[in-house]
matplotlib code that plots the C-alpha trace (Angstrom):
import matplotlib.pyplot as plt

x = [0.0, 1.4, 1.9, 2.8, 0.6, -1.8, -3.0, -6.4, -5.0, -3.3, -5.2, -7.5, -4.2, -0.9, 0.5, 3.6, 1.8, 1.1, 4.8, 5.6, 3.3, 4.4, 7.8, 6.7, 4.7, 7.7, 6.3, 8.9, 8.2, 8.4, 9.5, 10.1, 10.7, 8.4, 8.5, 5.3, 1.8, 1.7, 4.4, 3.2, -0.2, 1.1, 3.4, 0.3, -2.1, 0.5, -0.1, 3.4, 3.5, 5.9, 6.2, 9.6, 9.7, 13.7, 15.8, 17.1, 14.7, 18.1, 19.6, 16.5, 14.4, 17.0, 19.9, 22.7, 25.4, 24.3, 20.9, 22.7, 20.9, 17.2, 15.8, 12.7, 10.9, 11.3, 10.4, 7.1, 6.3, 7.6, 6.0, 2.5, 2.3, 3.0, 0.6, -2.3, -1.6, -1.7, -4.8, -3.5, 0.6, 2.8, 3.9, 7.4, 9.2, 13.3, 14.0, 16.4, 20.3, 20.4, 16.8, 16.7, 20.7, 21.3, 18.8, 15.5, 13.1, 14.4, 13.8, 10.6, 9.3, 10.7, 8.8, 5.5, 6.0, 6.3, 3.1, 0.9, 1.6, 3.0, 0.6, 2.9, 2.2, 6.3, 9.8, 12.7, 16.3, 19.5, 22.3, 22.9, 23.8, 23.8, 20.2, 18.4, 17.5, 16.1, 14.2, 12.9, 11.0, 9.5, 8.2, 7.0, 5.2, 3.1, 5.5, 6.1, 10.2, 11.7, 15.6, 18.9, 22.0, 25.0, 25.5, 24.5, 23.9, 23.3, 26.8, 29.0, 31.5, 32.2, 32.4, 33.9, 32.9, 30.0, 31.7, 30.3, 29.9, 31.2, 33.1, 35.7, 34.4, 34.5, 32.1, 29.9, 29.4, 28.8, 25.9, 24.3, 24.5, 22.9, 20.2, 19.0, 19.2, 17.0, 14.8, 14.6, 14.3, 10.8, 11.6, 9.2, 11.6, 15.4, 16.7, 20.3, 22.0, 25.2, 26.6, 27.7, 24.4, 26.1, 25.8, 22.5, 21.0, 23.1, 20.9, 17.8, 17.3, 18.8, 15.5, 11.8, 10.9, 11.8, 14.8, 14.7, 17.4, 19.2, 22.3, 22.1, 21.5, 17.8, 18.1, 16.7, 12.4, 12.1, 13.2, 13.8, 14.9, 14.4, 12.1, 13.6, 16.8, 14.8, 12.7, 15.8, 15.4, 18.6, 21.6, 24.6, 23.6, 25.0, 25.5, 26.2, 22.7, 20.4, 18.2, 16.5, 12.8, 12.6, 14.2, 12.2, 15.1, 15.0, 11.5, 10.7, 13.6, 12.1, 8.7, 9.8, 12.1, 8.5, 6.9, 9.3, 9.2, 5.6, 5.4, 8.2, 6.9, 2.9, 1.1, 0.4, -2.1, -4.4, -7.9, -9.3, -6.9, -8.5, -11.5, -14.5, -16.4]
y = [0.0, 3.5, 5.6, 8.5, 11.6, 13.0, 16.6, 16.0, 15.1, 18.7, 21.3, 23.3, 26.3, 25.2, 28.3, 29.0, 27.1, 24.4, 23.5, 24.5, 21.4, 19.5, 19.5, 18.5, 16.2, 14.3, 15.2, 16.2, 19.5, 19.5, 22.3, 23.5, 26.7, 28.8, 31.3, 31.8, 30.6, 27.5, 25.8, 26.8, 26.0, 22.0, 21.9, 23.4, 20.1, 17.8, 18.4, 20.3, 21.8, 24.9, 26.8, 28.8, 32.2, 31.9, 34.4, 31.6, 33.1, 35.1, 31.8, 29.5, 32.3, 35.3, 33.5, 35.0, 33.5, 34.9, 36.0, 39.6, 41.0, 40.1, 43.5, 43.6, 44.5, 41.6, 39.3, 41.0, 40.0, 36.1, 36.3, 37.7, 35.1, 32.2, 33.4, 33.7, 29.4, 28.6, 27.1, 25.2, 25.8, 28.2, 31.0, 32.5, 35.2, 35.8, 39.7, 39.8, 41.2, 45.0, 45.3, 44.8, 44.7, 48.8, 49.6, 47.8, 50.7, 50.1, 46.3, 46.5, 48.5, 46.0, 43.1, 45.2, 45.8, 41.6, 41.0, 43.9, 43.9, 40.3, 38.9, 36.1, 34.3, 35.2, 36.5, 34.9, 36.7, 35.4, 36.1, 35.7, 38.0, 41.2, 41.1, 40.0, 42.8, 43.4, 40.2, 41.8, 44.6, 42.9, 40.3, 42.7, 44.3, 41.2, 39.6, 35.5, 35.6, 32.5, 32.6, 31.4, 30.4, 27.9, 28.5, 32.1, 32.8, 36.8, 36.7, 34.8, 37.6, 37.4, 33.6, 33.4, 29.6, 28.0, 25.0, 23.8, 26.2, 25.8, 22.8, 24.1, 24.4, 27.9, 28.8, 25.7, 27.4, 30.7, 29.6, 27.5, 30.5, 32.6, 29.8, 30.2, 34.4, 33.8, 31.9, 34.3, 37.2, 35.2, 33.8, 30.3, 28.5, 28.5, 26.7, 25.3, 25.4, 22.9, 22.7, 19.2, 17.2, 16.5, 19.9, 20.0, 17.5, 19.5, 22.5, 21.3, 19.4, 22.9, 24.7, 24.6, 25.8, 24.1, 23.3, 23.3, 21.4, 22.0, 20.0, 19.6, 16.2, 13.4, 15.1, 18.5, 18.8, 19.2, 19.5, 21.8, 21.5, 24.3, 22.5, 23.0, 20.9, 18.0, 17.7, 17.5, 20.9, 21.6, 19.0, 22.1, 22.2, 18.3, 18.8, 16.2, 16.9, 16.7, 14.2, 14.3, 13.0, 13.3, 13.8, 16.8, 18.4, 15.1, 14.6, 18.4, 18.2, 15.3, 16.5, 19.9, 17.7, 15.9, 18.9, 20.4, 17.0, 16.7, 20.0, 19.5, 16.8, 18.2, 16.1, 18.9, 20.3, 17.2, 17.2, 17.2, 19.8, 22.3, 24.2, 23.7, 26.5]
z = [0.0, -0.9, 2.1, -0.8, 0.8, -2.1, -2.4, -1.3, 2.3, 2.3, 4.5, 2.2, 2.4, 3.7, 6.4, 7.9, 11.1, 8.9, 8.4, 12.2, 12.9, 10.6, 12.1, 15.5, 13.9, 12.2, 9.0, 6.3, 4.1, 0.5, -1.0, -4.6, -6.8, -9.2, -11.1, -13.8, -13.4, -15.8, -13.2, -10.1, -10.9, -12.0, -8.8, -6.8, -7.9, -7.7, -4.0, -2.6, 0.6, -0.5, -3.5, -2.9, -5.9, -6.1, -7.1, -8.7, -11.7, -12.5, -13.5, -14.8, -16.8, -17.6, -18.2, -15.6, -13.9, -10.6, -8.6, -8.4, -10.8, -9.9, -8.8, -6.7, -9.4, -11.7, -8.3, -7.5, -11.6, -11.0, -7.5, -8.5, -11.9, -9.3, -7.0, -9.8, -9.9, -6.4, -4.4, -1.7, -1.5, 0.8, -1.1, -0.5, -2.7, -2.1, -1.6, -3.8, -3.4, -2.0, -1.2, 2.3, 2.8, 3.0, 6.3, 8.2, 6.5, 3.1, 3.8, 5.2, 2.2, -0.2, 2.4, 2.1, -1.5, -2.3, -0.1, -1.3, -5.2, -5.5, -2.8, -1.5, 1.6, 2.9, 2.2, 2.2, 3.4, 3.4, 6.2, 9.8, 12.5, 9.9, 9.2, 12.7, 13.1, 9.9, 10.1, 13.4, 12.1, 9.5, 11.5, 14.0, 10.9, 10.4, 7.7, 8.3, 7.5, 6.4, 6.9, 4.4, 5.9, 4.5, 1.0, 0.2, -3.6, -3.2, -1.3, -4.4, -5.0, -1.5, -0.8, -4.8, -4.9, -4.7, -2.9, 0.7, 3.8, 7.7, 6.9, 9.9, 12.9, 13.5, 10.7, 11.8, 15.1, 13.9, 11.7, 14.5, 16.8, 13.2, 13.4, 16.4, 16.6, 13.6, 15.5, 18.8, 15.5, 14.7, 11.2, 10.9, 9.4, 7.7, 4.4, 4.6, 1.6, 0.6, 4.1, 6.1, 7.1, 10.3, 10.9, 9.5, 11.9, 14.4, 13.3, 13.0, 16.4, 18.3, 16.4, 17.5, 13.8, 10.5, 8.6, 4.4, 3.2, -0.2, -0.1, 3.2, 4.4, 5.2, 8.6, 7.8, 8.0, 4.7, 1.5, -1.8, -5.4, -7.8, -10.5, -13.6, -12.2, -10.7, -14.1, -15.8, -18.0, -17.0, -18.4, -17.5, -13.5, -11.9, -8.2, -5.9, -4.2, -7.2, -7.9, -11.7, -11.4, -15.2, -18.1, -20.1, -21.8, -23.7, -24.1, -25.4, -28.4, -28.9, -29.1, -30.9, -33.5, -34.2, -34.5, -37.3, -39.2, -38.8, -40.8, -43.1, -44.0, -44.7, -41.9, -39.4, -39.8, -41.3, -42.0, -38.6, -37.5, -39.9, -39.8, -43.0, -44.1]

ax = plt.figure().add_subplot(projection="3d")
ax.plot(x, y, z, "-o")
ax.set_aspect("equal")
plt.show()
């Protein structure tokens, strides 16, 4: 007997107390990225628990190396067409790099600004210590926060690899203390990105809210992929911690290859494809 859980055992909307309880519950959190409504809207029926707006859209839909150049602008777009597709899913929308960095007014704007115009459920932050404050007053504000510490995209051109975080033990101290300031700061939940699971598990039973893990070990309460890696749209991307659920790269050349013969070829359209008259 499958003990897979389907959508229809979901609550009717899935809130930041949802995966709370779902942690001390001993239920695992599955997470995964949007970024337009035909995806979020699949993802959504399929029955997941989080739909995550990455800034990650820098990469998957614009093309760019890093998330740097995601402005706030283009996220409230992503985060509003993902929103338009969701009936049951957690909504959360990345602020993206130097919106809520520079001072906690300027990042509570940019907070208010994703939930009014984009009308997402959350924000995500990245950093530790730097930004508790920050995370602070939007919380206070009536904002859920979800936090981002390990591997740091926004911060590449300081870190200038992409390799594993707080390997040593120094760092791995430091972000367990970041963890749980951005617990006491009132975020519902952090991811941890490509750091040691060890740690991880370390992490995870320290917090009273929930881990996301991304390269980060089984230990952490739940999990996320962005989705055009675990369908397999992406052949470039092959880190250690992906796991391809499908292989659609392949099957839409295929399909488009098809499609061009079919034409070539004079079988598309055929008679019932055309309209009399």
């Amino acid at each position: 007997m499958s003990t897979q859980k389907s959508s229809s055992d979901r609550p009717a909307k899935v809130t930041t107390q949802t995966v709370v309880d779902m942690k001390r519950n001993g239920e695992k959190i599955s997470m995964l990225t949007a970024y337009d409504y035909t995806m979020a809207r699949i993802i959504d029926a399929a029955g997941i628990d989080v739909i995550l707006v990455g800034d990650s859209a820098s990469n998957v839909m614009a093309g760019y190396d890093t998330t740097v150049p995601m402005t706030l602008d283009h996220m409230i777009y992503h985060a509003s067409c993902v929103v338009r597709g969701v009936d049951s899913a957690l909504v959360i929308a990345d602020l993206p790099f130097m919106s809520y960095q520079v001072t906690s007014k300027e990042a509570l704007i940019s907070a208010g600004r994703m939930m009014k115009e984009a009308g997402v459920h959350g924000i995500k932050v990245e950093g530790g210590k730097p930004i508790v404050n920050t995370v602070k007053k939007i919380v206070e504000a009536g904002i859920p926060v979800m936090g981002h510490l390990g591997l740091t995209p926004q911060s590449i051109y300081k870190f200038g690899t992409y390799k594993v975080r707080a390997t040593e033990e120094t760092e791995a101290d430091a972000l367990i203390e970041d963890a749980k300031k951005l617990e006491e700061a009132g975020c519902f939940s952090i991811v941890l990105e490509k750091i040691p699971a060890k740690l991880a598990s370390a992490v995870t039973a320290e917090l009273s809210i929930p881990t996301i893990g991304i390269g980060a070990g089984a230990d952490c309460d739940g999990q996320v992929l962005v989705t055009h890696d675990m369908l397999g749209l992406n052949k470039e991307f092959n880190p250690r911690f992906l796991r391809r659920y499908a292989d659609m790269h392949t099957d839409m050349t295929e399909a488009v290859q098809h499609y061009i013969s079919d034409i070539k070829k004079g079988d598309f359209p055929n008679e019932d494809e055309q309209y009399g008259g």
